[in-house]
DSSP file (Angstrom, degrees, kcal/mol; ACC not computed):
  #  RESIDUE AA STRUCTURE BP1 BP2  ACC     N-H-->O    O-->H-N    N-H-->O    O-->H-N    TCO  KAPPA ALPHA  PHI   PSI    X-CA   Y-CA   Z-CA
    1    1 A X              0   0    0      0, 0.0     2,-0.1     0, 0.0     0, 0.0   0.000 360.0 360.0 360.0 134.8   90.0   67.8  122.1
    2    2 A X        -     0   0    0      1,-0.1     2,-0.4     3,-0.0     3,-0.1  -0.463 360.0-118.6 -86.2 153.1   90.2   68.7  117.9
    3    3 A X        -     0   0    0      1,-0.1     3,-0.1    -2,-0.1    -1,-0.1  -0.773  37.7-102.8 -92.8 130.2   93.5   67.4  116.5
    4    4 A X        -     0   0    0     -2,-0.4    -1,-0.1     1,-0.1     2,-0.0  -0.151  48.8 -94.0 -51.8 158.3   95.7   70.7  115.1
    5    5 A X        -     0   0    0      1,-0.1     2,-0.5    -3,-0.1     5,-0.1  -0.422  37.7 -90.1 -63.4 158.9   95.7   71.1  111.2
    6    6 A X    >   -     0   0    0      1,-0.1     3,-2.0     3,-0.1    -1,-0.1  -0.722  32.5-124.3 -67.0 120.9   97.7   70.2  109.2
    7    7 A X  G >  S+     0   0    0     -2,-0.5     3,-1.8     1,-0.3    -1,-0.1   0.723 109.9  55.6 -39.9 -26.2  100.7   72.9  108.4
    8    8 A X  G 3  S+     0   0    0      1,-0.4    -1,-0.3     3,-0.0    -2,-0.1   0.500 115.7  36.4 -91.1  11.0   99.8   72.9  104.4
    9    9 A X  G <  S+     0   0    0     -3,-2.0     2,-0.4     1,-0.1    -1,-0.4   0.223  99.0 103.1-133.5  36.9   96.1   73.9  105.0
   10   10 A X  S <  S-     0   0    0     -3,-1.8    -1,-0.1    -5,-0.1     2,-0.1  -0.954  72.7-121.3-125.9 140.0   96.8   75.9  107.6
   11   11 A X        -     0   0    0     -2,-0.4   108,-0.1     1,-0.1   107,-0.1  -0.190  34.6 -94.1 -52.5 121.0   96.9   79.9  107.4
   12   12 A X        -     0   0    0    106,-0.5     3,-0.1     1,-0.2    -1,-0.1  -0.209  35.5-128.3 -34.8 153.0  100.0   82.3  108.2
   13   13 A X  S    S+     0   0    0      1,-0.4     2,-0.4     2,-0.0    -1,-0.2   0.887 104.4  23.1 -43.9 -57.2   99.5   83.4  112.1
   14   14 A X  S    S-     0   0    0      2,-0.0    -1,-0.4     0, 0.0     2,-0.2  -0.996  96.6-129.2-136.2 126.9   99.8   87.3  110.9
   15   15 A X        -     0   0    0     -2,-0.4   105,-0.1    -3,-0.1     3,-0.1  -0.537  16.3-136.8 -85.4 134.9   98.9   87.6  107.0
   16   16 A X  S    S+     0   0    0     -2,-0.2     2,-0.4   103,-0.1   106,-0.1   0.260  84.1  38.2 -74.0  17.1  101.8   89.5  105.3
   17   17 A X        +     0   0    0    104,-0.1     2,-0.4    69,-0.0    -1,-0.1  -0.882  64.6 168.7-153.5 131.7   99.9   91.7  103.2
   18   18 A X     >  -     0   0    0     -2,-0.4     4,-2.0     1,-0.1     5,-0.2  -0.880  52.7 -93.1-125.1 159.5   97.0   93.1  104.2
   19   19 A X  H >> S+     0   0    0     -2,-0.4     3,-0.8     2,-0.2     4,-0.6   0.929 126.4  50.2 -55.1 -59.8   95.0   96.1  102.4
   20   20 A X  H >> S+     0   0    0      1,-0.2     4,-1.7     2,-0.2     3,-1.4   0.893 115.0  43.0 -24.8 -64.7   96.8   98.8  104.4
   21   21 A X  H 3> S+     0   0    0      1,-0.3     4,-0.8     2,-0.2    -1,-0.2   0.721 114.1  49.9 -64.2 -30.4  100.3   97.2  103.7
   22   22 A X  H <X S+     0   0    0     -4,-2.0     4,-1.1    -3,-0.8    -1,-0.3   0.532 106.4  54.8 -72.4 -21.4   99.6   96.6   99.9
   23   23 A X  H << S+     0   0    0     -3,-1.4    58,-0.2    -4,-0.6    -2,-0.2   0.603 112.7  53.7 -96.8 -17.7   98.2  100.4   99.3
   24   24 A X  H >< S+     0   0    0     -4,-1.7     3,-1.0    -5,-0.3    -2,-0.2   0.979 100.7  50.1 -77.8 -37.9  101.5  101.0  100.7
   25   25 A X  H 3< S+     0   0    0     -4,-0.8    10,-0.2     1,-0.3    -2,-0.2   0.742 117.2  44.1 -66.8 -26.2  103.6   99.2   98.7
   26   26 A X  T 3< S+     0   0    0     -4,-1.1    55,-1.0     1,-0.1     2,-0.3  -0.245  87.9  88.2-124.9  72.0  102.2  100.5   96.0
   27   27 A X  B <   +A   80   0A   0     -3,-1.0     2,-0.3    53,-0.2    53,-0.2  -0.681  45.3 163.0-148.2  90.8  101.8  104.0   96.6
   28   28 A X        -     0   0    0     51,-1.2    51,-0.2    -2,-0.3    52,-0.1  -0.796  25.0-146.1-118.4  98.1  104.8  106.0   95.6
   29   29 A X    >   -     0   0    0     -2,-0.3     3,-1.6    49,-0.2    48,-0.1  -0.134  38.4 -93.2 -74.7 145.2  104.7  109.9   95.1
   30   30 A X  T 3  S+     0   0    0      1,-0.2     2,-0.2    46,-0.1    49,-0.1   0.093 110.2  30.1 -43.3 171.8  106.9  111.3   92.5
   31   31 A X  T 3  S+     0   0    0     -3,-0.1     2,-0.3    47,-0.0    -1,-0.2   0.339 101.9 103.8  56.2   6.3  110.5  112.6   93.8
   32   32 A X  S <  S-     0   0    0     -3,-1.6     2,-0.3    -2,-0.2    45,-0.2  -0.904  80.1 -84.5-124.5 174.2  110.5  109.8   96.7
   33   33 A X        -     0   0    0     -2,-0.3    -4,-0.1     1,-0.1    -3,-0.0  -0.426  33.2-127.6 -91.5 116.6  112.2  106.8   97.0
   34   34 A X        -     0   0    0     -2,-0.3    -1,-0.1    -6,-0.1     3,-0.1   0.205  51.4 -73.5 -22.8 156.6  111.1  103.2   95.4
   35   35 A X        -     0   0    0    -10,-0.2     2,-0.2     1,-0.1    -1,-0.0  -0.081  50.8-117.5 -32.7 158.6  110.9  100.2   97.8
   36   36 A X    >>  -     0   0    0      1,-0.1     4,-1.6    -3,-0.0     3,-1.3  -0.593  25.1-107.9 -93.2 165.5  114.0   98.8   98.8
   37   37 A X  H 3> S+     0   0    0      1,-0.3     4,-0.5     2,-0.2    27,-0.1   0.654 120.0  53.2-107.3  27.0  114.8   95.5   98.0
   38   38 A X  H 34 S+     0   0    0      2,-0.2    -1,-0.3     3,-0.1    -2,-0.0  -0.189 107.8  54.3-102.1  36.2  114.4   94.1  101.4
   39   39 A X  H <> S+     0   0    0     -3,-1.3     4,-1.1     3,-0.1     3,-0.4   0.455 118.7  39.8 -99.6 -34.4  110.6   95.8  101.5
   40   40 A X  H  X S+     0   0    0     -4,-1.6     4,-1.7     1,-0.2    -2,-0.2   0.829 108.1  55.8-102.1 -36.5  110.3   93.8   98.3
   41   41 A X  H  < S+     0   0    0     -4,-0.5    -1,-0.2     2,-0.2    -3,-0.1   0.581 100.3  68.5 -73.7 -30.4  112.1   90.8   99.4
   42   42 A X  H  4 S+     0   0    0     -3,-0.4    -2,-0.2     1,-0.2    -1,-0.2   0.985 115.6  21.9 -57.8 -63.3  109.4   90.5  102.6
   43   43 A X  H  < S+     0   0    0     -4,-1.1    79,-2.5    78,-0.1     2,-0.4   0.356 104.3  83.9-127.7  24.7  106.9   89.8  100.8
   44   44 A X  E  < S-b  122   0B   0     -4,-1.7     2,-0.2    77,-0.2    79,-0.1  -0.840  71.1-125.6 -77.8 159.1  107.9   88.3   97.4
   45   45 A X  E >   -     0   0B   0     77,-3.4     3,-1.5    -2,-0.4    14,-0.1  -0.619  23.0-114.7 -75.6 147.2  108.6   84.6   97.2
   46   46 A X  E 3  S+     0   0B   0      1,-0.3    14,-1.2    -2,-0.2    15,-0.2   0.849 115.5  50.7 -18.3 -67.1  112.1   83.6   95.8
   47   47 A X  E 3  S+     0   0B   0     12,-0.3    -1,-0.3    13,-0.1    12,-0.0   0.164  84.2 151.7 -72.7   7.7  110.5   82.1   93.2
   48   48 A X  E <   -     0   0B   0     -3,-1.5    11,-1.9    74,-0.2     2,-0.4  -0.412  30.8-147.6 -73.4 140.0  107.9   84.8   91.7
   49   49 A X  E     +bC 124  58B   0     74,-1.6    76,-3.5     9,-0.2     2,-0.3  -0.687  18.5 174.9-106.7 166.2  106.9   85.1   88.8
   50   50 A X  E     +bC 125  57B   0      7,-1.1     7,-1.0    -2,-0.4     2,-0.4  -0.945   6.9 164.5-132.6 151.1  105.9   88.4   87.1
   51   51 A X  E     +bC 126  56B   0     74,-1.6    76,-1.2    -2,-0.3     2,-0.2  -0.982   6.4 174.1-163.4 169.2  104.9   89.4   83.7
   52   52 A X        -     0   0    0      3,-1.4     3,-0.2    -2,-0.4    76,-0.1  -0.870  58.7 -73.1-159.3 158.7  103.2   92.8   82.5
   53   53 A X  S    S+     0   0    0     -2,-0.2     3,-0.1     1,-0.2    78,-0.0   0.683 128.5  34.4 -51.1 -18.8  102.4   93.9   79.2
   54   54 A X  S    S+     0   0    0     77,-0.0     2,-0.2     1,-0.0    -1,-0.2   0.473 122.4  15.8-102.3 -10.9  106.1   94.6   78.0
   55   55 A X        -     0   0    0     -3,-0.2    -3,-1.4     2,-0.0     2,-0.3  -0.928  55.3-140.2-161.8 175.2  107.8   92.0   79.8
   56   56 A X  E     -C   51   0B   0     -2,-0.2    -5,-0.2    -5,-0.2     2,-0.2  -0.885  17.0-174.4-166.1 140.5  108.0   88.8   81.8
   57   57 A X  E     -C   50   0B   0     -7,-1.0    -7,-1.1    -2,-0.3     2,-0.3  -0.564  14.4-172.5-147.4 120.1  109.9   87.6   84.7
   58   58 A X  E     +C   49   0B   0     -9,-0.2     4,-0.3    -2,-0.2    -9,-0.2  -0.892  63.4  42.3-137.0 138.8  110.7   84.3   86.9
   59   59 A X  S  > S-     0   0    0    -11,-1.9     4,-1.4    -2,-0.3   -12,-0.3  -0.047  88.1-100.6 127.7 159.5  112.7   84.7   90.2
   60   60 A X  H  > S+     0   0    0    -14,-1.2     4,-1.3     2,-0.2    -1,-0.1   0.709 121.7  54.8-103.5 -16.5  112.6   87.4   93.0
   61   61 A X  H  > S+     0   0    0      2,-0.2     4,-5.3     3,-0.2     5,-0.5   0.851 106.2  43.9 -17.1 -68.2  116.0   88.8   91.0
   62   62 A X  H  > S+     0   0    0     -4,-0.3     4,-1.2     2,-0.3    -3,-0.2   0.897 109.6  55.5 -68.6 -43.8  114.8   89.1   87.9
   63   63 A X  H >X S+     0   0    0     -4,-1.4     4,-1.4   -15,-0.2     3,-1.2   0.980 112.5  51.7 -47.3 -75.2  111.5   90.8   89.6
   64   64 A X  H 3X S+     0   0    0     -4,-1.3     4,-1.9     1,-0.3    -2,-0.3   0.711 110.2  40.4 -81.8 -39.9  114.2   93.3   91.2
   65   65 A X  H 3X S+     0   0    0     -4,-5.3     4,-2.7     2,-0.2    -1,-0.3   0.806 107.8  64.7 -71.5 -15.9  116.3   94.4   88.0
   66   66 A X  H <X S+     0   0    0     -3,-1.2     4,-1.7    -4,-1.2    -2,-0.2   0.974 111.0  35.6 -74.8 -34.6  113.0   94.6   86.3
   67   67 A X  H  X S+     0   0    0     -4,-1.4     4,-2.3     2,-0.2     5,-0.2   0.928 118.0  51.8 -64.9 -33.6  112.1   97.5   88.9
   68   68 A X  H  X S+     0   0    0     -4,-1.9     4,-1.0     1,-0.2    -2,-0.2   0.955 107.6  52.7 -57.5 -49.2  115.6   98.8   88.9
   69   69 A X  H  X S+     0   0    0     -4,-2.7     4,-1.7     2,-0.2    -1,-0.2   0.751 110.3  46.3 -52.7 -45.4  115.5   98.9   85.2
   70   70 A X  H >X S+     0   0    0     -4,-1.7     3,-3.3     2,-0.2     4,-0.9   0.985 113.1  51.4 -36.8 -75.5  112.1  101.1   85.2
   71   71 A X  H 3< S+     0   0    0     -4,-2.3    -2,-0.2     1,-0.3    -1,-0.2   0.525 113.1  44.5 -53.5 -15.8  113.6  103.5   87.9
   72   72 A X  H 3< S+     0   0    0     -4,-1.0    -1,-0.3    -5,-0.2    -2,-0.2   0.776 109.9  60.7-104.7 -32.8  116.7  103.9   85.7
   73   73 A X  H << S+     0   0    0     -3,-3.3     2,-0.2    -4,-1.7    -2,-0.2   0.941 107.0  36.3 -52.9 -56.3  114.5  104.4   82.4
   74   74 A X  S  < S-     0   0    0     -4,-0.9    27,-0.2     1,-0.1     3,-0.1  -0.414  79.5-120.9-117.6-167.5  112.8  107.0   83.2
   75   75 A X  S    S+     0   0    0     25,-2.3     2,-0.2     1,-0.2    26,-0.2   0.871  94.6   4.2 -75.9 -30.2  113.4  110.8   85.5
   76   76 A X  E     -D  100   0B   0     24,-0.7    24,-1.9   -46,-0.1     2,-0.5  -0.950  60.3-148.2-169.9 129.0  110.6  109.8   87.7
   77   77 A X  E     -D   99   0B   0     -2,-0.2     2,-0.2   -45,-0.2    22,-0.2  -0.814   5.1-171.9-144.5 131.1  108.1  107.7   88.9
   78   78 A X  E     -D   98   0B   0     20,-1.6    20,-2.2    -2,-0.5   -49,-0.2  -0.508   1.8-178.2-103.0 167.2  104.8  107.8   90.4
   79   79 A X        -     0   0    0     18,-0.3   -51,-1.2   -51,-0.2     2,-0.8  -0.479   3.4-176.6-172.1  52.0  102.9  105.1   91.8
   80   80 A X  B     -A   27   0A   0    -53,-0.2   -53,-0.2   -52,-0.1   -57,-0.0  -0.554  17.7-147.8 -85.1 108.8   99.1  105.7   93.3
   81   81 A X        +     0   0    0    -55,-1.0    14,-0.2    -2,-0.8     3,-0.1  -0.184  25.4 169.5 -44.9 131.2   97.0  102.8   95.0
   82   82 A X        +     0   0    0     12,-2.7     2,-0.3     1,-0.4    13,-0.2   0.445  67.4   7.8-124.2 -16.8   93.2  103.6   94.2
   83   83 A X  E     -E   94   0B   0     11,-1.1    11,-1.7     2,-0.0    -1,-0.4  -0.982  64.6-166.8-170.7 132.8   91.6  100.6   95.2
   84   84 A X  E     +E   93   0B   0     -2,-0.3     9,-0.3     9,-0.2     2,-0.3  -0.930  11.9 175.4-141.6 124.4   93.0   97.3   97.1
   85   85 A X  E     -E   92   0B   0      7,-1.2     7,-1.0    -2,-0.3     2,-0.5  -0.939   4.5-175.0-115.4 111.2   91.1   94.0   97.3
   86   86 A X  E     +E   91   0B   0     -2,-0.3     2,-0.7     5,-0.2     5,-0.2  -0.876   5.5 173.5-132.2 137.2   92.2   90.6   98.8
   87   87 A X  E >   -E   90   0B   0      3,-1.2     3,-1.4    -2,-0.5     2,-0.2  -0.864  60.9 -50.7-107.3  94.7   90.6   87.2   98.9
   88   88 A X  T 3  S-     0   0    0     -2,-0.7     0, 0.0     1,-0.2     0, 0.0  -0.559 123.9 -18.8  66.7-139.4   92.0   84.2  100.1
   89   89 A X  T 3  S+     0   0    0     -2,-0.2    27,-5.8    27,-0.1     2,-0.3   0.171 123.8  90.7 -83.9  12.6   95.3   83.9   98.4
   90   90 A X  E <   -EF  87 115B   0     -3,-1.4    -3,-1.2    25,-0.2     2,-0.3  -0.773  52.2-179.5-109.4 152.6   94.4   86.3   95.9
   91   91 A X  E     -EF  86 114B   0     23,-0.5    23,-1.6    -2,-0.3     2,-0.4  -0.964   9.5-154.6-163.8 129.8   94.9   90.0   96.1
   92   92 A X  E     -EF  85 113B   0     -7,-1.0    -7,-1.2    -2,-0.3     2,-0.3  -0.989   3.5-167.8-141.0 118.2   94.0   92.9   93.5
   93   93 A X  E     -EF  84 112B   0     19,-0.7    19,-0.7    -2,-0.4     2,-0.3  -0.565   5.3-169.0 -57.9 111.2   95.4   95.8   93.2
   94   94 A X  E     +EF  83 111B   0    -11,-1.7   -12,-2.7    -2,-0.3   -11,-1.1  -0.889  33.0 148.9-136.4 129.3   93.8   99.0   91.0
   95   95 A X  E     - F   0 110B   0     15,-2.8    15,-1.8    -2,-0.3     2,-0.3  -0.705  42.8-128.3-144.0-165.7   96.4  101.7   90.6
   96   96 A X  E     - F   0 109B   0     -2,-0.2     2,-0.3    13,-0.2    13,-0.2  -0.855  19.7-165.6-136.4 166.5   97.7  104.6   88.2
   97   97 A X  E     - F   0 108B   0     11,-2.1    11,-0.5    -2,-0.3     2,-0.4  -0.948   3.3-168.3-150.0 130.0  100.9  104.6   87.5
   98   98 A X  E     -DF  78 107B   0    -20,-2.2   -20,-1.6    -2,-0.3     2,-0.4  -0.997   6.6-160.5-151.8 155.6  102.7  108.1   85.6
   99   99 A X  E     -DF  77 106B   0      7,-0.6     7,-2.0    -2,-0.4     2,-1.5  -0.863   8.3-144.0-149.5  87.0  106.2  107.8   84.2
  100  100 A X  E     +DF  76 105B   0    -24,-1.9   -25,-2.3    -2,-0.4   -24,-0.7  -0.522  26.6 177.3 -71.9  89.0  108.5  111.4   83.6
  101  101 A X        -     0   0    0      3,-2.0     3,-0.4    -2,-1.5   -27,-0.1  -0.941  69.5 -33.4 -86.9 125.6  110.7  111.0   80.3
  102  102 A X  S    S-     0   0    0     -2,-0.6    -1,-0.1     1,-0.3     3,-0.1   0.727 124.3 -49.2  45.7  42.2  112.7  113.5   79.1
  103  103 A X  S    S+     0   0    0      1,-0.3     2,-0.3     0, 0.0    -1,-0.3   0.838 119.6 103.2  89.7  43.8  110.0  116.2   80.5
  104  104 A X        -     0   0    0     -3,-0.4    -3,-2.0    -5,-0.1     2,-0.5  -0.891  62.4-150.9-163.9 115.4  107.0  114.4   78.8
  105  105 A X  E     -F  100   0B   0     -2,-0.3     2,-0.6    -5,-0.2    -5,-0.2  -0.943   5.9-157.9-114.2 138.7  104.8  112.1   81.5
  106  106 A X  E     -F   99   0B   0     -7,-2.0     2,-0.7    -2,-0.5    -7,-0.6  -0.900   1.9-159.6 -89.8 101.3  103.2  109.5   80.6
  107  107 A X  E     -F   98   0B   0     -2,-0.6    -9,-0.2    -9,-0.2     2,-0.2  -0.698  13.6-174.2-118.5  88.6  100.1  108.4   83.1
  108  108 A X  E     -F   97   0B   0     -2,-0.7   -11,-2.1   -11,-0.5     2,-0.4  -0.554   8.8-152.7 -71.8 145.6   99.0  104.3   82.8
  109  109 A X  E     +F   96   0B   0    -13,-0.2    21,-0.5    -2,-0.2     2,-0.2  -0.989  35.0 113.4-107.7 135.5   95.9  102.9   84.6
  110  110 A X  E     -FG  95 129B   0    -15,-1.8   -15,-2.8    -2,-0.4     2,-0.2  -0.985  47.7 -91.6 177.4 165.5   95.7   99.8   85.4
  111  111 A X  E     -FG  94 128B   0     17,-0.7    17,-1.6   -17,-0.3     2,-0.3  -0.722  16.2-144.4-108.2 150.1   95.5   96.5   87.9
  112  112 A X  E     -F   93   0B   0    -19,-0.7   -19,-0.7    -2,-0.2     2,-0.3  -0.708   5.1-156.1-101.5 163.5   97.8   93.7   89.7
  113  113 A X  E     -F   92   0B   0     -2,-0.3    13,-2.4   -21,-0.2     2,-0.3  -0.812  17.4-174.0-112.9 122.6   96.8   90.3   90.1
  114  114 A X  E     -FH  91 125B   0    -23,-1.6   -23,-0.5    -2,-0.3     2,-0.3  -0.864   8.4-165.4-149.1 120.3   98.9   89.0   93.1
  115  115 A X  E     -FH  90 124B   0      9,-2.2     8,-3.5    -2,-0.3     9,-1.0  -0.657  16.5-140.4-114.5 131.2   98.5   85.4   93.7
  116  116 A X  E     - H   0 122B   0    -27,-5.8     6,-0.2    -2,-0.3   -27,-0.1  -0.785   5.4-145.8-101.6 141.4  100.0   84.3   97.8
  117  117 A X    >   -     0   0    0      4,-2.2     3,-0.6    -2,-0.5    -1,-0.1  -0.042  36.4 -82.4 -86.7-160.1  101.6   81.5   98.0
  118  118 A X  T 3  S+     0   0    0      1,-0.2  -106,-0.5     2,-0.1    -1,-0.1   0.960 129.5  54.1 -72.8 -36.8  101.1   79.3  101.8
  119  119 A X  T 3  S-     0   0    0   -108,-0.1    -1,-0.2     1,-0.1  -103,-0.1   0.746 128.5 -99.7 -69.6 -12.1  103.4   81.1  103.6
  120  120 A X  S <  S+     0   0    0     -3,-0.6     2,-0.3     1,-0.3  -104,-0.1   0.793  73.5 143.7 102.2  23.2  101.7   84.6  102.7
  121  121 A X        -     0   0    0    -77,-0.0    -4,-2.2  -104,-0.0     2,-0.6  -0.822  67.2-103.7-108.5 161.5  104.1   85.7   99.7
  122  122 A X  E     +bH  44 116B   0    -79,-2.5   -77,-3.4    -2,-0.3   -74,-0.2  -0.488  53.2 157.7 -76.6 109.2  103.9   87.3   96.8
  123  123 A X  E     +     0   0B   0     -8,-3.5   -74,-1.6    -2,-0.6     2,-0.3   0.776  66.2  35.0 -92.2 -21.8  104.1   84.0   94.0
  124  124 A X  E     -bH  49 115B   0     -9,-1.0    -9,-2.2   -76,-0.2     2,-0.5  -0.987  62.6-175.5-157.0 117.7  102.6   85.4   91.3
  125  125 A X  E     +bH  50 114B   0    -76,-3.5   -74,-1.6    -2,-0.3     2,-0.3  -0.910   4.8 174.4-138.2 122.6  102.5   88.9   89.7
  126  126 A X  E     -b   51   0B   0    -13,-2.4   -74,-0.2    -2,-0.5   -15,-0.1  -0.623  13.3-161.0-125.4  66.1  100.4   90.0   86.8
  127  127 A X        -     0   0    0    -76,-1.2     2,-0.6    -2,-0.3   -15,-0.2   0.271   9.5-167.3  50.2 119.9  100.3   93.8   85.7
  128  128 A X  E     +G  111   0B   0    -17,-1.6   -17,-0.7   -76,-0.1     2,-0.2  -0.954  32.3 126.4-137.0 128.2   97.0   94.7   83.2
  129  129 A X  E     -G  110   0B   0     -2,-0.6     2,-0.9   -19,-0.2   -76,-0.2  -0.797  67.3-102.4-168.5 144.8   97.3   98.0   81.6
  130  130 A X     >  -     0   0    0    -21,-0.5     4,-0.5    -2,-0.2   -21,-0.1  -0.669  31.2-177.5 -92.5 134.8   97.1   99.2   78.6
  131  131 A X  H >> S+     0   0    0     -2,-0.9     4,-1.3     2,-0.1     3,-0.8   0.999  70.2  52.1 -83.3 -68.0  100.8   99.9   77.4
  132  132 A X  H 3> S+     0   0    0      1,-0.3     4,-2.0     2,-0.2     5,-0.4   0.697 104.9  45.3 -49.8 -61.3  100.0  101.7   73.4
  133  133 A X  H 3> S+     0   0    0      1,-0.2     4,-0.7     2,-0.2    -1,-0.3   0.821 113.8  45.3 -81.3 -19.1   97.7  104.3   73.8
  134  134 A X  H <X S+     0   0    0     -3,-0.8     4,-0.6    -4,-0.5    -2,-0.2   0.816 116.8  50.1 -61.6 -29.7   99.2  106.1   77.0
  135  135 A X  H  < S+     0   0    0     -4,-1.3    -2,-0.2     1,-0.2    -3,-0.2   0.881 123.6  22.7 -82.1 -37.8  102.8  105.9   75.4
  136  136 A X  H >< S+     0   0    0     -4,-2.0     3,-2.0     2,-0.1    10,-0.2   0.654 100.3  81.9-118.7 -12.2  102.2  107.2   72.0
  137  137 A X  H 3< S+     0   0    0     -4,-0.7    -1,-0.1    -5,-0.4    -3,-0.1   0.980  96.6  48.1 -34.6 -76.3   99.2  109.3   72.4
  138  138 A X  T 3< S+     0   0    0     -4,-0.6     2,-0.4    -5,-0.1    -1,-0.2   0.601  95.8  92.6 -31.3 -24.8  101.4  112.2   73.7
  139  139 A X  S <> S-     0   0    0     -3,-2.0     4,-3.4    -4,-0.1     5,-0.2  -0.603  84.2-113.0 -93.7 137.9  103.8  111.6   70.6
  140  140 A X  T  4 S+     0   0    0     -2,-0.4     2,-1.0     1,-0.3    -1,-0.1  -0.426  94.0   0.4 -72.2 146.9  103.0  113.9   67.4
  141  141 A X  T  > S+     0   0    0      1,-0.1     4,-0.6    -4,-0.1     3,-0.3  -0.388 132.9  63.4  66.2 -31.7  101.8  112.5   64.4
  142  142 A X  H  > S+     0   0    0     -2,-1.0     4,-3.8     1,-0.2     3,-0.3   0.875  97.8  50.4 -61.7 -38.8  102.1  109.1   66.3
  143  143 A X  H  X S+     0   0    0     -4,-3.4     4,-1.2     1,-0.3    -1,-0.2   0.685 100.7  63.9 -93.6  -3.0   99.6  109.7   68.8
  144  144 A X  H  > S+     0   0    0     -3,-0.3     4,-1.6    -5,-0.2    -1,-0.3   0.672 109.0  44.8 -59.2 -28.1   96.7  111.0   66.3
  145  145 A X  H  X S+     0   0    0     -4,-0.6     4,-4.4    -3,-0.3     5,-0.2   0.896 108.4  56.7 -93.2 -33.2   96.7  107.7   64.8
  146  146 A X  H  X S+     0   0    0     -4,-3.8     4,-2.0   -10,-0.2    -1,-0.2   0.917 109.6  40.0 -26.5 -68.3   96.8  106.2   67.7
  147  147 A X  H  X S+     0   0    0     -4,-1.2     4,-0.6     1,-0.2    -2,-0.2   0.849 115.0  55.8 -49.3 -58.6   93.9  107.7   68.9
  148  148 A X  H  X S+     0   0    0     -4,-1.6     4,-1.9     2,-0.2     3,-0.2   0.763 109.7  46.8 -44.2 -54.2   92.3  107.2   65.3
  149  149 A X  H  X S+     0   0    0     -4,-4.4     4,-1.8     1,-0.2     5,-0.3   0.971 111.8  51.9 -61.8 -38.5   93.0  103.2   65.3
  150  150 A X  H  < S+     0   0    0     -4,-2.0    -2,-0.2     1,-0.2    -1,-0.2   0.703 113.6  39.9 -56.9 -25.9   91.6  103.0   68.7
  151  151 A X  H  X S+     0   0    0     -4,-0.6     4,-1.6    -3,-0.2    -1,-0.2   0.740 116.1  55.2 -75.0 -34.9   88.3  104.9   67.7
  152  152 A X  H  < S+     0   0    0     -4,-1.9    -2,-0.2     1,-0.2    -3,-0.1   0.654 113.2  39.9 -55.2 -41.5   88.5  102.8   64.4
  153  153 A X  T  < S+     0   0    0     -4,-1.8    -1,-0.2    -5,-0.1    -2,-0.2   0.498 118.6  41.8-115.1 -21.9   88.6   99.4   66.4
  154  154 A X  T  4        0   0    0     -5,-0.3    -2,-0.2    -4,-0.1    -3,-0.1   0.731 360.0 360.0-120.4 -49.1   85.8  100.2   69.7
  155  155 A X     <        0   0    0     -4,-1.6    -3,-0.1    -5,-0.1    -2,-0.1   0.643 360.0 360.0 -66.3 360.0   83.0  102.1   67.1
């Protein structure tokens, strides 16, 4: 007869994120409603941290006004899952992202990093996109030079 594992090496029973549940969480069509923040509160940790190109985060609060704060920025926000991969305690993300201000959307691409902690929560949440050229592209006279450094900088 095998002696059980030990609880700290041993796996959740039923993993809280799966690929189905993750394409869900982040797949939100324009003019419907964000997670709540008990869907968000399942499966972040207390303790997560988050960080993105504009901002950074510790605490499953501070993760939750930094989404309220989005939703409140702008008129609308969309949110499609293209791709979901998870590995172990690692979990990847690939999504687009589009953002209505003042009748002017802005459309990011881009990946999470979402790191699980033992129990199967979200500990760790890392955002990659580029923030510059989607935001100011659209804006005139800004968003030629944009375009111009960016051509400037990759040729």
């Amino acid at each position: 007869m095998s002696e059980p594992m030990p609880e700290a090496m041993s796996e959740p029973a039923t993993p809280l994120l799966t690929a189905a549940s993750l394409q869900a969480l982040f797949t939100k069509p324009y003019g419907q409603p964000a997670p709540s923040q008990e869907q968000w509160r399942a499966v972040y940790a207390e303790n997560v941290h988050f960080s993105d190109p504009t901002q950074e985060a510790s605490g499953i609060d501070a993760y939750l006004a930094a989404q309220e704060g989005l939703m409140k920025r702008c008129d609308d926000v969309m949110l499609r899952s293209e791709a979901v991969a998870i590995s172990d305690r690692t979990a990847f993300v690939e999504w687009v992202m589009g953002l209505r201000i003042k009748g002017v959307e802005f459309v990011y691409p881009g990946t999470t990093r979402l790191l699980l902690d033992e129990a199967g929560k979200i500990i760790d949440h890392r955002d990659y996109f580029d923030f510059v050229g989607p935001t100011f592209a659209p804006v005139p006279v800004i968003g030629p030079f944009v375009r111009w450094m960016y051509r400037r900088f990759v040729s």
